[in-house]
PDB file with SEQRES, HELIX, SHEET and CRYST1 records, atoms N, CA, C and O in Angstrom:
SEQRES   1 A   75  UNK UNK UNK UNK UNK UNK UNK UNK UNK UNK UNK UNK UNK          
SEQRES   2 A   75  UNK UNK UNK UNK UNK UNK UNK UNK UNK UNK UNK UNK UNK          
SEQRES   3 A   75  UNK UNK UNK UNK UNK UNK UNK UNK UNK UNK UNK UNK UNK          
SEQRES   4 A   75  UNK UNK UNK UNK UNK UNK UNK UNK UNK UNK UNK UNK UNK          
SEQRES   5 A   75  UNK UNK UNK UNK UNK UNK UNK UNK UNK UNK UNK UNK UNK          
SEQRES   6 A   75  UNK UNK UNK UNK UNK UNK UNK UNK UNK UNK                      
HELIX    1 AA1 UNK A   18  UNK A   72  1                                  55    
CRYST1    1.000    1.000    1.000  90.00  90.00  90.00 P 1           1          
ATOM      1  N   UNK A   1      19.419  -5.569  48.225  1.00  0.00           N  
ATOM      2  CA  UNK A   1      19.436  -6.154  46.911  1.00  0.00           C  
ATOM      3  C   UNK A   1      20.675  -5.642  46.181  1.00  0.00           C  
ATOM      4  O   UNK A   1      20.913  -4.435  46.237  1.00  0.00           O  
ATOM      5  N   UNK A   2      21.229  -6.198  45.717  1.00  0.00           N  
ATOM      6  CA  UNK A   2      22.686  -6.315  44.768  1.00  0.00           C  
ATOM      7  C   UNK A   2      22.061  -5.547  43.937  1.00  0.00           C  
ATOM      8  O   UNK A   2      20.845  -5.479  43.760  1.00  0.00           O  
ATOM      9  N   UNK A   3      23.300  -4.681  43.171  1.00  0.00           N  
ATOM     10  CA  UNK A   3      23.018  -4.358  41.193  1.00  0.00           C  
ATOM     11  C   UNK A   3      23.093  -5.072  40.402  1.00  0.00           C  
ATOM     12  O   UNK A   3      22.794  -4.652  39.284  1.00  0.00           O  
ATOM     13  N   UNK A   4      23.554  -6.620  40.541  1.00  0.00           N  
ATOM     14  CA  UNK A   4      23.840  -7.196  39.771  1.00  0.00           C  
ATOM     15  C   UNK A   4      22.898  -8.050  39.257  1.00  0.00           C  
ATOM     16  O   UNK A   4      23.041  -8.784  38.278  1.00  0.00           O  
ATOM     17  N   UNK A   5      21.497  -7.873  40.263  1.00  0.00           N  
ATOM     18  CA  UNK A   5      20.147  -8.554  39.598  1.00  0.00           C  
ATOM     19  C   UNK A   5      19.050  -7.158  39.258  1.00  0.00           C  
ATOM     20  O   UNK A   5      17.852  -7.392  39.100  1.00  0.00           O  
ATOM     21  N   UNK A   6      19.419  -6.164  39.195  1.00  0.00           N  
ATOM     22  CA  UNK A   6      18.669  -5.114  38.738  1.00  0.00           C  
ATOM     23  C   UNK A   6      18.736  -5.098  37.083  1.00  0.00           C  
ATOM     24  O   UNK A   6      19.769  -4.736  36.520  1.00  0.00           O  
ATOM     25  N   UNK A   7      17.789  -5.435  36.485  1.00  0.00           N  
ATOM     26  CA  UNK A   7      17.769  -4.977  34.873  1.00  0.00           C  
ATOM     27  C   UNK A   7      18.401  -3.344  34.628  1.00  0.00           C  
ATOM     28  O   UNK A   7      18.176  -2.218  35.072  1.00  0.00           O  
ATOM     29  N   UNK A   8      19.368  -4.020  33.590  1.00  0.00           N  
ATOM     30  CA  UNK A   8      19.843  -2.262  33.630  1.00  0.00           C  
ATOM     31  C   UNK A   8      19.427  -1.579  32.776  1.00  0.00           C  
ATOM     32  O   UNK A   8      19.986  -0.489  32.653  1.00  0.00           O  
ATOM     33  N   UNK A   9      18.210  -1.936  31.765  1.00  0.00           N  
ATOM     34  CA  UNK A   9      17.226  -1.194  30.930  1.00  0.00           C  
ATOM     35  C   UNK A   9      15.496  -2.104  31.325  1.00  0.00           C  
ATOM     36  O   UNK A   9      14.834  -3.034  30.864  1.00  0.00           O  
ATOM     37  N   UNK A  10      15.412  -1.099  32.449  1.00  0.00           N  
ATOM     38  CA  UNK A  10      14.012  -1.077  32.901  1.00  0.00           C  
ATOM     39  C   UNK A  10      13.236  -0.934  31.918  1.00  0.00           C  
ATOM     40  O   UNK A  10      13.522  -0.086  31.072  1.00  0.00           O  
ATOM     41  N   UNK A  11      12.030  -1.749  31.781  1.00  0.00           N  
ATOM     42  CA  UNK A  11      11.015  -1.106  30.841  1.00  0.00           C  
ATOM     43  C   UNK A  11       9.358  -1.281  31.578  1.00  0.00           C  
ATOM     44  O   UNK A  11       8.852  -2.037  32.407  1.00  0.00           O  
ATOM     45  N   UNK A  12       8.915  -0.165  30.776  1.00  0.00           N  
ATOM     46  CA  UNK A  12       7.389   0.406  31.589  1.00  0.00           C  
ATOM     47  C   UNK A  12       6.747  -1.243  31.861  1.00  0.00           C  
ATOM     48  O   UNK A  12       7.301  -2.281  31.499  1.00  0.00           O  
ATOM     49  N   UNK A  13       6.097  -1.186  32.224  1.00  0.00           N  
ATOM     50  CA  UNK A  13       4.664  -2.035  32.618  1.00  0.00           C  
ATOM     51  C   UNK A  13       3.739  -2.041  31.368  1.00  0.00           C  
ATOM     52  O   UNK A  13       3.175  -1.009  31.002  1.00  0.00           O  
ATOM     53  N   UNK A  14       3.556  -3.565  30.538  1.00  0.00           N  
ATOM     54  CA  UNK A  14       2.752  -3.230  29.239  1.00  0.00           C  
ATOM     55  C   UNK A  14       1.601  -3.278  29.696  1.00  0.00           C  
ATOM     56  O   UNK A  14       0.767  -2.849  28.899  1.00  0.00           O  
ATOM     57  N   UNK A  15       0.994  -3.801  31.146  1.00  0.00           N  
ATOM     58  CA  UNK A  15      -0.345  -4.217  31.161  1.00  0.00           C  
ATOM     59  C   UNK A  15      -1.509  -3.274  31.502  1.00  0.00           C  
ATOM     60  O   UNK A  15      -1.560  -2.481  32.443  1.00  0.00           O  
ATOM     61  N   UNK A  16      -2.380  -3.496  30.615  1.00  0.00           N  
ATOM     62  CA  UNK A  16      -3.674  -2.699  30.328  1.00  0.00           C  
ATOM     63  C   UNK A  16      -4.780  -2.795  30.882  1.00  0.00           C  
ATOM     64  O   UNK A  16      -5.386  -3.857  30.739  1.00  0.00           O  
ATOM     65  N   UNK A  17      -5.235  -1.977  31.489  1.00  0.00           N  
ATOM     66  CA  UNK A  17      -6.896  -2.072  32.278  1.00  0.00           C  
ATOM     67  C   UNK A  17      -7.620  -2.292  30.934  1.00  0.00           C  
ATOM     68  O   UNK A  17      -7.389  -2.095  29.741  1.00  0.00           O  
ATOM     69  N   UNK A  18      -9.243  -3.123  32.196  1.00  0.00           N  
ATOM     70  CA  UNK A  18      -9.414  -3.838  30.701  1.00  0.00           C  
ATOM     71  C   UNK A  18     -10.424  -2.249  30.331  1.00  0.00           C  
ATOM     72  O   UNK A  18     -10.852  -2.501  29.205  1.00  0.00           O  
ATOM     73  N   UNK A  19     -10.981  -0.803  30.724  1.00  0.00           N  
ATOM     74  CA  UNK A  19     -10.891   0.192  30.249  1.00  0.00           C  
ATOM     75  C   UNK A  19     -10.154   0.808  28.967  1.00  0.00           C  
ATOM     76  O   UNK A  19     -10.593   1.577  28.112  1.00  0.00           O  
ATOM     77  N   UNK A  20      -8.732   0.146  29.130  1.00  0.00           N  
ATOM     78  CA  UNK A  20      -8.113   0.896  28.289  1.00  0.00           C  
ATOM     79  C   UNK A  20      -7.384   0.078  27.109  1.00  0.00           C  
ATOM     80  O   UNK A  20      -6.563   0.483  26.285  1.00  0.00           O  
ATOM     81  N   UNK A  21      -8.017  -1.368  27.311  1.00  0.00           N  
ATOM     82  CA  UNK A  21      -7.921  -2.642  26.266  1.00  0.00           C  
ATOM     83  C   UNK A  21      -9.427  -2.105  25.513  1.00  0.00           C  
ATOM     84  O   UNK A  21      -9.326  -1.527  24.431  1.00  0.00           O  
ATOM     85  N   UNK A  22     -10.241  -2.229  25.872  1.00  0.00           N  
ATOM     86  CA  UNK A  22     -11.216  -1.489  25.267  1.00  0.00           C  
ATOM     87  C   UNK A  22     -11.187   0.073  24.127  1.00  0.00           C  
ATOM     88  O   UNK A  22     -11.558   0.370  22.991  1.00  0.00           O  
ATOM     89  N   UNK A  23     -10.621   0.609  25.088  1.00  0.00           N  
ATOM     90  CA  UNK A  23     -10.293   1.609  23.894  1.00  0.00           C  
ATOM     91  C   UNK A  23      -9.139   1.565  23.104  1.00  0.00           C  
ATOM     92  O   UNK A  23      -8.913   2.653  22.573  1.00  0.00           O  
ATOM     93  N   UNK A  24      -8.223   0.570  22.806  1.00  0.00           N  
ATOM     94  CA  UNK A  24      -7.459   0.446  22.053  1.00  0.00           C  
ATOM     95  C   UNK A  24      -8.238  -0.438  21.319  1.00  0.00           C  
ATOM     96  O   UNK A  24      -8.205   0.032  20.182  1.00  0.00           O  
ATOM     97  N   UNK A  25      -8.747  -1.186  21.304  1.00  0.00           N  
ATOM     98  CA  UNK A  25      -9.576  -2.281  20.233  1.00  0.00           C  
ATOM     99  C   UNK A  25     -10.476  -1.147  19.377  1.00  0.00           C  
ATOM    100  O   UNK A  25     -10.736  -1.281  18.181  1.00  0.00           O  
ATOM    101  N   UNK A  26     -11.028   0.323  20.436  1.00  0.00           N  
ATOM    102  CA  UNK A  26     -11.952   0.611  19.509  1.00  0.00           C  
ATOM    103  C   UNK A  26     -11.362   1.461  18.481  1.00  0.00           C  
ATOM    104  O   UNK A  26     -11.686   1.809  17.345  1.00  0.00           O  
ATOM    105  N   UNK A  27     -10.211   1.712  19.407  1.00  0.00           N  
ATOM    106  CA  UNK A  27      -9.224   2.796  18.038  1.00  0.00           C  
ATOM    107  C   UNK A  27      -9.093   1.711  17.257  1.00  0.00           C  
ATOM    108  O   UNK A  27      -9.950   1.780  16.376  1.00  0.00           O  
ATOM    109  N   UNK A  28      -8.255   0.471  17.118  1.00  0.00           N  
ATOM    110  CA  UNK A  28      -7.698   0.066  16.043  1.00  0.00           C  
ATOM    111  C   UNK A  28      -8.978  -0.014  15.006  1.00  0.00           C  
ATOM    112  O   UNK A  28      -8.766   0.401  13.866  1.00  0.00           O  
ATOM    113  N   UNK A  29     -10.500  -0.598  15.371  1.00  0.00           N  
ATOM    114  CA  UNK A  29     -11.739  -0.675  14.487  1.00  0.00           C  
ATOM    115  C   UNK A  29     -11.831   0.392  13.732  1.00  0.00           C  
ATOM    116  O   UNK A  29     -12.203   0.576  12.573  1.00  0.00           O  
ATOM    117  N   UNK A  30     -11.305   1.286  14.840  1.00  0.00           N  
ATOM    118  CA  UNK A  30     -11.749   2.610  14.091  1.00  0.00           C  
ATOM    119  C   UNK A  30     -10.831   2.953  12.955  1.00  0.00           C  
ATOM    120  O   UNK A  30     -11.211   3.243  11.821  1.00  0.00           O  
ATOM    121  N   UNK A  31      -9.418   2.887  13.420  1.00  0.00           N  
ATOM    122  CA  UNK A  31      -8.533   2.508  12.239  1.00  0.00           C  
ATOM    123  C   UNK A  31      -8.699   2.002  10.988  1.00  0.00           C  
ATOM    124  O   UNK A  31      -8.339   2.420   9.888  1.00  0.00           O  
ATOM    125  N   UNK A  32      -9.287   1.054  11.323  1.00  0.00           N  
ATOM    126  CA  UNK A  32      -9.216  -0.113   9.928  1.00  0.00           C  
ATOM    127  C   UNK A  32     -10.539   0.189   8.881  1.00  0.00           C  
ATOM    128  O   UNK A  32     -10.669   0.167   7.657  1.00  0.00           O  
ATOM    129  N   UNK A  33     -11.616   0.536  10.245  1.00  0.00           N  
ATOM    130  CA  UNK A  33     -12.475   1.273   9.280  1.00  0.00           C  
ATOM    131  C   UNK A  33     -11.940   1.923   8.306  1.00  0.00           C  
ATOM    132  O   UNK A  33     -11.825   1.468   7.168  1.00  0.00           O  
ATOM    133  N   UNK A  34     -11.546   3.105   8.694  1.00  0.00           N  
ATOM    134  CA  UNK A  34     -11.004   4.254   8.224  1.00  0.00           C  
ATOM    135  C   UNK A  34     -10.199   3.744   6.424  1.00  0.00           C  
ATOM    136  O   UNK A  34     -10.281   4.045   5.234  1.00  0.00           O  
ATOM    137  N   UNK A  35      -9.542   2.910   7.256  1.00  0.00           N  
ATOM    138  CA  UNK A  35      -8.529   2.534   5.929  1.00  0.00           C  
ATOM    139  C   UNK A  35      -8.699   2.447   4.817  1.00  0.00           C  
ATOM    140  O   UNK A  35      -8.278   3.019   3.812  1.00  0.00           O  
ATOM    141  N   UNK A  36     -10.218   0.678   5.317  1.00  0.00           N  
ATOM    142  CA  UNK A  36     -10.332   0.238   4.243  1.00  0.00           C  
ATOM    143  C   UNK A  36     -11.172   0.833   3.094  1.00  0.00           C  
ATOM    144  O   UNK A  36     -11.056   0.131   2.090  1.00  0.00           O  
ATOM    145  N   UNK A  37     -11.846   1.721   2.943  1.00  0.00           N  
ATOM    146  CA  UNK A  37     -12.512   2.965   2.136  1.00  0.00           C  
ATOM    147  C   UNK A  37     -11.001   3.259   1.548  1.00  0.00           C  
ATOM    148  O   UNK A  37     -10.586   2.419   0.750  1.00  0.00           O  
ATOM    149  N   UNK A  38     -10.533   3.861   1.720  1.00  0.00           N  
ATOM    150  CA  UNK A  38      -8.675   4.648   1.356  1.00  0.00           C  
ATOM    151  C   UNK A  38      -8.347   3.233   0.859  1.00  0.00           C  
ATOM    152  O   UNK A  38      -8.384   3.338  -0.367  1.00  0.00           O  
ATOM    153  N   UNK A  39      -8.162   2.456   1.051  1.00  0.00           N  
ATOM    154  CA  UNK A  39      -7.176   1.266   0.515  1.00  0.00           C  
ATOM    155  C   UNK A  39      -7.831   1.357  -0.881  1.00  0.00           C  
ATOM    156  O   UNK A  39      -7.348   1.764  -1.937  1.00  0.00           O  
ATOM    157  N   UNK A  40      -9.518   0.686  -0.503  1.00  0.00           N  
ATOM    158  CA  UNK A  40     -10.056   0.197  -1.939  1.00  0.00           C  
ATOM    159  C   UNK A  40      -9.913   1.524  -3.556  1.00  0.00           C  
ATOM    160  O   UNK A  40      -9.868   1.269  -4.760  1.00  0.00           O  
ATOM    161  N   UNK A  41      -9.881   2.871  -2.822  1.00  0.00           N  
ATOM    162  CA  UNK A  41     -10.333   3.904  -3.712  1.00  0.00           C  
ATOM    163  C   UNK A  41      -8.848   3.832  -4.482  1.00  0.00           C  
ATOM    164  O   UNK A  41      -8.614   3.755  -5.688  1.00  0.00           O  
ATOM    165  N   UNK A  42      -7.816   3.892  -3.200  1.00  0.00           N  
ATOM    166  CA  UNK A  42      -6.205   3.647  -4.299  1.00  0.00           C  
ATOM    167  C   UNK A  42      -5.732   2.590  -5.272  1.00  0.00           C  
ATOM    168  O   UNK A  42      -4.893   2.679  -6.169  1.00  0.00           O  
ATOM    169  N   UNK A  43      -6.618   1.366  -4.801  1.00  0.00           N  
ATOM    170  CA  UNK A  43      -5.894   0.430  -5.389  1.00  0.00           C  
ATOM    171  C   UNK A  43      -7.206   0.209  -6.670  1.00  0.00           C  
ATOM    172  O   UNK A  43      -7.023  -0.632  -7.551  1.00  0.00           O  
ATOM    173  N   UNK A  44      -8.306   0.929  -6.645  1.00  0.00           N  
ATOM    174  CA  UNK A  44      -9.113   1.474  -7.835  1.00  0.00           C  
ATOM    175  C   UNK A  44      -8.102   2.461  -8.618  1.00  0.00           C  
ATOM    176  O   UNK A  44      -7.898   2.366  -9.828  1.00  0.00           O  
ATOM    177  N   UNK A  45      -7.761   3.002  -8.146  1.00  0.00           N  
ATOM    178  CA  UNK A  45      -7.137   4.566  -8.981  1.00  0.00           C  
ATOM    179  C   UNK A  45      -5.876   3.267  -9.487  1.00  0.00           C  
ATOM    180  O   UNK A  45      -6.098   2.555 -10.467  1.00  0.00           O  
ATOM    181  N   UNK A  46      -5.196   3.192  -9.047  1.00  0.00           N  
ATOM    182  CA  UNK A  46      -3.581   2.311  -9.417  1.00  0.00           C  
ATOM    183  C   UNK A  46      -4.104   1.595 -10.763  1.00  0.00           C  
ATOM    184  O   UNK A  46      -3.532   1.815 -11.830  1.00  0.00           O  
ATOM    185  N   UNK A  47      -5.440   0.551 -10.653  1.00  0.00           N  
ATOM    186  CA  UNK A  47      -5.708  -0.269 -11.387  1.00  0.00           C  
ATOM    187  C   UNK A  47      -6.413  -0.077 -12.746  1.00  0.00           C  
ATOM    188  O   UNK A  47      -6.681  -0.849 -13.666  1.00  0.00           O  
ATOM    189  N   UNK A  48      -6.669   1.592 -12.474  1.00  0.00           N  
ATOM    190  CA  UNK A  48      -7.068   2.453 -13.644  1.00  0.00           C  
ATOM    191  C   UNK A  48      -5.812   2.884 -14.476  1.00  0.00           C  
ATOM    192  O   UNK A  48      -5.725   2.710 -15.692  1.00  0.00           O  
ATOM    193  N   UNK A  49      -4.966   3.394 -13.790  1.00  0.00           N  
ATOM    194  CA  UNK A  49      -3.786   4.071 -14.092  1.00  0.00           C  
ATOM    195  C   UNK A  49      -2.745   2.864 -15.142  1.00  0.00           C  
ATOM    196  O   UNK A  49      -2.027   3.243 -16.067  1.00  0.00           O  
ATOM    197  N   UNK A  50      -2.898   1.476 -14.726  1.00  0.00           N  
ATOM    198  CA  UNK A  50      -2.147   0.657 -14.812  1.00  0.00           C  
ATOM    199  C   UNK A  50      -3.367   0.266 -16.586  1.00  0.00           C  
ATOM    200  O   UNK A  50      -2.917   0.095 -17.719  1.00  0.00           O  
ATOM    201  N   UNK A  51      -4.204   0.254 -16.354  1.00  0.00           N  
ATOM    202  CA  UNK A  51      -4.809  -0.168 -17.622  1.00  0.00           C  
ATOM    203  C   UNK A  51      -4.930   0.953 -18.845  1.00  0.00           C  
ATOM    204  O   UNK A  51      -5.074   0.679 -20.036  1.00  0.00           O  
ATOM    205  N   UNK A  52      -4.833   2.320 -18.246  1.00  0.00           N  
ATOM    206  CA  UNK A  52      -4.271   3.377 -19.378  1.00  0.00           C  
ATOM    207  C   UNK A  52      -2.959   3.201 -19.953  1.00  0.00           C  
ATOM    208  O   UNK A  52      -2.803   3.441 -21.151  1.00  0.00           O  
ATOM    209  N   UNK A  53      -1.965   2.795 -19.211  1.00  0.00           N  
ATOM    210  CA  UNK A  53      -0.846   3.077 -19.574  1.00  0.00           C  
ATOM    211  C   UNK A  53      -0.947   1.295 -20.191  1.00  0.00           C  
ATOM    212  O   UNK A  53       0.057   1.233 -20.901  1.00  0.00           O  
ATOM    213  N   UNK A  54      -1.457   0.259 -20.241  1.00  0.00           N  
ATOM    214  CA  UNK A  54      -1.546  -0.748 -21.392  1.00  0.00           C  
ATOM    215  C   UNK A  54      -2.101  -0.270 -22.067  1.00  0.00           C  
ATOM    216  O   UNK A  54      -1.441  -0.508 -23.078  1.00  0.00           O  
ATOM    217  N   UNK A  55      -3.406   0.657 -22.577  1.00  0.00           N  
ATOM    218  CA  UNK A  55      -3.439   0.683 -23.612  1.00  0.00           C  
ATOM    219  C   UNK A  55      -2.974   2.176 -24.434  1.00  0.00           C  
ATOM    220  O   UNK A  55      -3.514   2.655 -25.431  1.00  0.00           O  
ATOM    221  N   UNK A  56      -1.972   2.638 -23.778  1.00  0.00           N  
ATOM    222  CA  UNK A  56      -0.921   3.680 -24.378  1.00  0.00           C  
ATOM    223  C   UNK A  56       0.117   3.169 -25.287  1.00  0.00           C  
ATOM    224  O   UNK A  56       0.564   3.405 -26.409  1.00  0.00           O  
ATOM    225  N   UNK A  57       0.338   2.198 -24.100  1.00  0.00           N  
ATOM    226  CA  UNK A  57       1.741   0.989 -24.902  1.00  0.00           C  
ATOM    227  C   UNK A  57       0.950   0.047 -26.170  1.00  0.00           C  
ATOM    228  O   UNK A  57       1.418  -0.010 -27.307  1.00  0.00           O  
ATOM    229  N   UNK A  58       0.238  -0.354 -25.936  1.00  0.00           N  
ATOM    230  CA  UNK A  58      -0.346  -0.869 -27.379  1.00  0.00           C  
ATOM    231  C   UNK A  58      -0.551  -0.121 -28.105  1.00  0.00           C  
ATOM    232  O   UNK A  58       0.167  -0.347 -29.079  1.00  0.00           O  
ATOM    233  N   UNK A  59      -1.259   0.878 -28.287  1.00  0.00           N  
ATOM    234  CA  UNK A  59      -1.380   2.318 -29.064  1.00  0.00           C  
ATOM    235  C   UNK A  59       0.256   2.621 -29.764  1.00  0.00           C  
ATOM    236  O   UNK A  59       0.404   2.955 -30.940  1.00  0.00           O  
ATOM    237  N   UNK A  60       1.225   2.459 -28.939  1.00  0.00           N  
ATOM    238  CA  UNK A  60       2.650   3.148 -29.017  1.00  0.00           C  
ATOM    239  C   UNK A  60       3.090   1.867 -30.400  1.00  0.00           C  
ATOM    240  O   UNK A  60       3.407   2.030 -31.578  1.00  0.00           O  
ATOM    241  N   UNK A  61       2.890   0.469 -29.444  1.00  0.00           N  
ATOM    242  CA  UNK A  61       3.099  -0.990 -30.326  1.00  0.00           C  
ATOM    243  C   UNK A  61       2.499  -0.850 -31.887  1.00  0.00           C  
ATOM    244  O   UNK A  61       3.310  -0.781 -32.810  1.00  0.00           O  
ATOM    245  N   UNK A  62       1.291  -0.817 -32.116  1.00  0.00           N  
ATOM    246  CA  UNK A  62       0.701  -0.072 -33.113  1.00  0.00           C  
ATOM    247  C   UNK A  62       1.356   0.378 -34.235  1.00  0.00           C  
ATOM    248  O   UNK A  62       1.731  -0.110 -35.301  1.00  0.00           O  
ATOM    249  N   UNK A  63       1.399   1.930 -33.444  1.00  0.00           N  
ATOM    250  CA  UNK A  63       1.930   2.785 -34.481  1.00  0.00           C  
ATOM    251  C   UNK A  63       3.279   2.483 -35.422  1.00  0.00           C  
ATOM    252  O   UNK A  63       3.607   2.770 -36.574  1.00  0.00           O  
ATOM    253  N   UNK A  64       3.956   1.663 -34.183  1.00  0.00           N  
ATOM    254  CA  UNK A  64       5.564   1.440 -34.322  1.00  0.00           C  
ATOM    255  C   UNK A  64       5.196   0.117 -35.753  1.00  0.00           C  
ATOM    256  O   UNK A  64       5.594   0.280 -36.907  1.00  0.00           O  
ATOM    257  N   UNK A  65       4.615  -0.757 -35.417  1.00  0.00           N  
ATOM    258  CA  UNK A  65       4.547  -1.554 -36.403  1.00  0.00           C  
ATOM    259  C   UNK A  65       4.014  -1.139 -37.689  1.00  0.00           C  
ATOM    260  O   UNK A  65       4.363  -1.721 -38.716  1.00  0.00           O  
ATOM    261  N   UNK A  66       3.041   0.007 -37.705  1.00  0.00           N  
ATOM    262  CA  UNK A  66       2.716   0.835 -38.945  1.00  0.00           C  
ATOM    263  C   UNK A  66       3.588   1.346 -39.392  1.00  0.00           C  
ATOM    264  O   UNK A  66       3.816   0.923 -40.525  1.00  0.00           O  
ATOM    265  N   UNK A  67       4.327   2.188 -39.025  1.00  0.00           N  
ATOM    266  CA  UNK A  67       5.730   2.593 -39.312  1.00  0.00           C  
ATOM    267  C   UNK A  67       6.596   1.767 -40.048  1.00  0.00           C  
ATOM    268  O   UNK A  67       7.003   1.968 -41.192  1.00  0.00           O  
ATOM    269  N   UNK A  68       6.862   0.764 -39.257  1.00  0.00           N  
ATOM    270  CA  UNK A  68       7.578  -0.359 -40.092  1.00  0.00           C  
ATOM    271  C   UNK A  68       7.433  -1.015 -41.141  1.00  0.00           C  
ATOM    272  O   UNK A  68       8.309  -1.357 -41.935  1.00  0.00           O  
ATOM    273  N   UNK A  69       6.243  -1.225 -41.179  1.00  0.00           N  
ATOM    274  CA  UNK A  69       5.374  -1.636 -42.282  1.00  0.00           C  
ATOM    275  C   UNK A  69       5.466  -0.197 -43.828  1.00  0.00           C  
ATOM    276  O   UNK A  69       5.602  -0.225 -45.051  1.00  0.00           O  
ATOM    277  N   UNK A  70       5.345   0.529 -43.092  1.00  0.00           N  
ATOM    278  CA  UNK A  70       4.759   1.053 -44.712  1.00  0.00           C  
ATOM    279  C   UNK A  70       6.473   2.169 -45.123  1.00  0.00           C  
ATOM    280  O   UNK A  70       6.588   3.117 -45.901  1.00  0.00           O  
ATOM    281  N   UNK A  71       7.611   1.454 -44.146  1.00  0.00           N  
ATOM    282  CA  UNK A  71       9.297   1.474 -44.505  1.00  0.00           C  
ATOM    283  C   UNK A  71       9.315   1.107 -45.716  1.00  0.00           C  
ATOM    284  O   UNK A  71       9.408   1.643 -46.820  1.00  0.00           O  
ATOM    285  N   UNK A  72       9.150  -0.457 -45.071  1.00  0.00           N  
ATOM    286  CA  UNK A  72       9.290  -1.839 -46.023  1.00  0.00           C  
ATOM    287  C   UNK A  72       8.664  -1.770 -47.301  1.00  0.00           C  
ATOM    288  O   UNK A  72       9.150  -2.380 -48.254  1.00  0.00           O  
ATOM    289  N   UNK A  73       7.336  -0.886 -47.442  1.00  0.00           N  
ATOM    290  CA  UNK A  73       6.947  -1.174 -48.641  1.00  0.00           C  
ATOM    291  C   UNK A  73       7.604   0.224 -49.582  1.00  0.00           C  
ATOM    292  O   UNK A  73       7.527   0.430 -50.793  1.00  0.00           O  
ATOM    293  N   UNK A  74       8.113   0.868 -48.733  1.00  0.00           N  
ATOM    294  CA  UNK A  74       8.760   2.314 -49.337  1.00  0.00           C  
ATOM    295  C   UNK A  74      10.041   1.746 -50.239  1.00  0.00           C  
ATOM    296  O   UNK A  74      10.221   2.022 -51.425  1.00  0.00           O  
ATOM    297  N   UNK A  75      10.861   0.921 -49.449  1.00  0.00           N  
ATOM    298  CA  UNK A  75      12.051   0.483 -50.017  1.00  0.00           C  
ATOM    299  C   UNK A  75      12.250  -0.023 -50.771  1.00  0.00           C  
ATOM    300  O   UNK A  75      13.421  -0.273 -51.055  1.00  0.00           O  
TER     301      UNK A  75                                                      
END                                                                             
């Protein structure tokens, strides 16, 4: 056989006993299990975080317009 039909970046063999297709399906379940608990609790926390800081900024909006307001009646 020539070099010139040899791949010159060999790569492994992807194929899987179905043993070990099995345990990759059960890792990934197990994975995703895992996740989705962690996903929901962060994107709880984010969606908390995100509704304090609206009503900081309205609080901030507020004040600023009180301010302004009792300028105007100073002047």
């Amino acid at each position: 056989m020539s070099s010139a039909n040899r791949d010159p970046n060999p790569r492994p063999s992807t194929a899987l006993s179905t043993g070990d297709e099995n345990d990759l399906v059960k890792a990934v379940d197990n994975l995703l299990n895992n996740l989705g608990p962690k996903f929901s609790k962060v994107s709880a926390e984010l969606f908390a975080k995100m509704d304090e800081m609206s009503q900081r900024l309205d609080d901030m909006e507020a004040a600023i317009k009180a301010g302004n307001s009792s300028e105007s009646r100073e002047s």
